[in-house]
C-alpha positions as CSV (number, residue, x, y, z in Angstrom):
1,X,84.0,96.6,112.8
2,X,81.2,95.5,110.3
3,X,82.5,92.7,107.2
4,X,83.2,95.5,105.2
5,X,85.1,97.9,107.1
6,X,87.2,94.4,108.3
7,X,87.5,93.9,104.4
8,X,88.5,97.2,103.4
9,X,91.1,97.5,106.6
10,X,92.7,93.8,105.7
11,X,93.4,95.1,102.1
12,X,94.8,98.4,103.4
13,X,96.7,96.8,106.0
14,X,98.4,94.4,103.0
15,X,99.8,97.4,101.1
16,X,101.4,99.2,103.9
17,X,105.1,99.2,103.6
18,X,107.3,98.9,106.8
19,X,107.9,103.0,107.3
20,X,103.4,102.9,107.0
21,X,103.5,100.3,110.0
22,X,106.4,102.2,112.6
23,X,103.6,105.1,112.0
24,X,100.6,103.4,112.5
25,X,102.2,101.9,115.6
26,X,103.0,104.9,117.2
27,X,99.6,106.6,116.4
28,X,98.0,104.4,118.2
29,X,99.3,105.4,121.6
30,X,98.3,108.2,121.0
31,X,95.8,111.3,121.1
32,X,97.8,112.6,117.7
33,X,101.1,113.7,116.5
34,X,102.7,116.0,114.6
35,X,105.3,115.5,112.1
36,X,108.3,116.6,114.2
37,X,106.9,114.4,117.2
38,X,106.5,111.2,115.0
39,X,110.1,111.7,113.8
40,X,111.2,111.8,117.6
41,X,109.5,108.6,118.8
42,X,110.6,107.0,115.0
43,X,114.4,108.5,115.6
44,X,113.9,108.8,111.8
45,X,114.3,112.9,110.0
46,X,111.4,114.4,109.9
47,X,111.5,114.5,105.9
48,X,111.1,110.3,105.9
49,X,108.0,110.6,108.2
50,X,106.0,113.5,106.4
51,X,105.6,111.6,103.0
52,X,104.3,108.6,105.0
53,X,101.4,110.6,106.5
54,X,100.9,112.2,103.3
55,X,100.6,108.1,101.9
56,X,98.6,107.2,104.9
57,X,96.0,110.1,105.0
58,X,95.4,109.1,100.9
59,X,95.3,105.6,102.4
60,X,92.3,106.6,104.5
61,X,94.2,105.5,107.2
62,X,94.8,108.9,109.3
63,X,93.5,112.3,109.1
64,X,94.5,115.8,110.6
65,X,93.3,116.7,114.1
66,X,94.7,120.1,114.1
67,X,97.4,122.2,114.7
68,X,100.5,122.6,117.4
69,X,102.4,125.2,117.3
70,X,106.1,124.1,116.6
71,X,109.2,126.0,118.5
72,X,111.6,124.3,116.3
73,X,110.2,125.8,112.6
74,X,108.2,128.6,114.7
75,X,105.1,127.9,112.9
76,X,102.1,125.7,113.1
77,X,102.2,122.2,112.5
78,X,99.5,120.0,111.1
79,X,98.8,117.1,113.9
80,X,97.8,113.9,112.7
81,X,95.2,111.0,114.3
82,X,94.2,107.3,112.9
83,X,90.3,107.5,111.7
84,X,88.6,105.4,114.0
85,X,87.4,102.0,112.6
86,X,84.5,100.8,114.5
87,X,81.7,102.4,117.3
88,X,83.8,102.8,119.9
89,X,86.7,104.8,117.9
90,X,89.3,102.5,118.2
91,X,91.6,101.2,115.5
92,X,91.6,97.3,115.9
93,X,93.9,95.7,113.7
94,X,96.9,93.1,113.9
95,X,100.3,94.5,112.2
């Protein structure tokens, strides 16, 4: 991670709240998550986990890596990665 991207996360990193963090934590073991399986692994309703990837994506924090399909609302849902901070695509940070 270059000086500025170190600058940019340690500011980011200072205005998440906790909900932001339990997130972030449980996107980074992993290859990306959907709503529905975020809310599983966060034992929180799915309706407390989609407004914080909707804060995290404007965050530049994660993005959309595609779609799953979804039994539970039989439709598609959108499936959600960290953006990789440095050359290898790894998110190093401290939380």
């Amino acid at each position: 991670m270059n000086p500025a991207q170190a600058k940019s996360w340690e500011q980011t990193v200072r205005e998440l709240g906790p909900r932001q963090r339990e997130v972030i934590d449980v996107l980074m073991h992993s290859s990306g998550l959907s709503a529905w399986e975020l809310s599983e692994r966060l034992h929180r309703f799915v309706h407390a986990v989609r407004p914080r990837l909707t804060e995290l994506k404007a965050m530049g924090v994660v993005q959309v890596a595609g779609e799953r399909w979804e039994p539970r609302t039989q439709r598609h849902e959108t499936i959600w990665k960290l953006i990789p901070w440095d050359e290898r695509g790894q998110l190093e940070m401290a939380i």
